[in-house]
N, C-alpha and C positions, 0 to 999 in steps of 0.2 A: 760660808753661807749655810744656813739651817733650814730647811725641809720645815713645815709648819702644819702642812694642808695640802687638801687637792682644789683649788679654786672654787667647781661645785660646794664645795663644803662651807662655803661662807653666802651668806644673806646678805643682799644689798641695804646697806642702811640698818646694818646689825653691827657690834662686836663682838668678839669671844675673843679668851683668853689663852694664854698661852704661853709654856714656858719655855724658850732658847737662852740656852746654856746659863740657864740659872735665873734668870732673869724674866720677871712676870712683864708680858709685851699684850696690849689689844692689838689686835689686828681689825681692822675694820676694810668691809669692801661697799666703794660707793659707784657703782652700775663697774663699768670695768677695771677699774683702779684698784689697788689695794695699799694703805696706809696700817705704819707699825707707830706703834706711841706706847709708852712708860705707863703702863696700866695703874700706877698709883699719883692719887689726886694730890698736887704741891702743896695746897692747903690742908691737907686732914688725912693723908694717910687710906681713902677710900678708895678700891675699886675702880675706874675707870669703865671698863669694861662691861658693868653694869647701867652705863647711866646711859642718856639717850643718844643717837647722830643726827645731827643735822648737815643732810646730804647739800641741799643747798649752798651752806656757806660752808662746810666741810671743818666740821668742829663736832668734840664730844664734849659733851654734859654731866660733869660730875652731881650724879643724883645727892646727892647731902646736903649743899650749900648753891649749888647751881652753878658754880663756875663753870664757864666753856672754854677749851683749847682747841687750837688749831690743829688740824690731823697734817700739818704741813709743816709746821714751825714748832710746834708746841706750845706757843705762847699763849697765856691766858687774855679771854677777849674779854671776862665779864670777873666783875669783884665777888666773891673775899680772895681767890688764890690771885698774885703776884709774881708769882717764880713759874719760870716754863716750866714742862717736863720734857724728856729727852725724846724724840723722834728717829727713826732707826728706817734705813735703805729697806725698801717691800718691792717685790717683782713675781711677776707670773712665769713661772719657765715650765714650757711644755705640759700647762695645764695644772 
């Protein structure tokens, strides 16, 4: 398990990025929760990380073409991306 943050350090219904063990992760926190997702978008190769959350239905927003994935499955809910991206175990320990 990789150390990322201190909880305070994330904005509700933001992501930032971040790299464990090699690998570029958004983290995104939605009021208590905290989801990890494959910072780069399955259709184009974009950021992640930059594009919007929708706390609501718990999905980010590839700012480029607008597809959204789930912060839960990875899977894409809106056209052009088709291919998940990978979703990764997130947990609070001791703040």
């Amino acid at each position: 398990m990789s150390t990322v943050c201190k909880f305070d350090e994330l904005e509700s219904g933001k992501a930032q990025k971040f790299a464990v063990d090699g690998v570029q992760v958004a983290v995104v926190r939605v009021e208590n929760k905290v989801y990890a997702i494959a910072d780069t978008c399955s259709h184009a190769n974009i950021s992640l990380s930059e594009g919007l959350v929708w706390c609501d239905s718990l999905q980010i927003e590839c700012f480029k073409h607008g597809s959204a994935f789930s912060l839960v499955t990875g899977k894409p809910d809106t056209l052009p991306a088709t291919q998940p991206v990978e979703v990764f175990n997130a947990e609070v320990v001791n703040g």
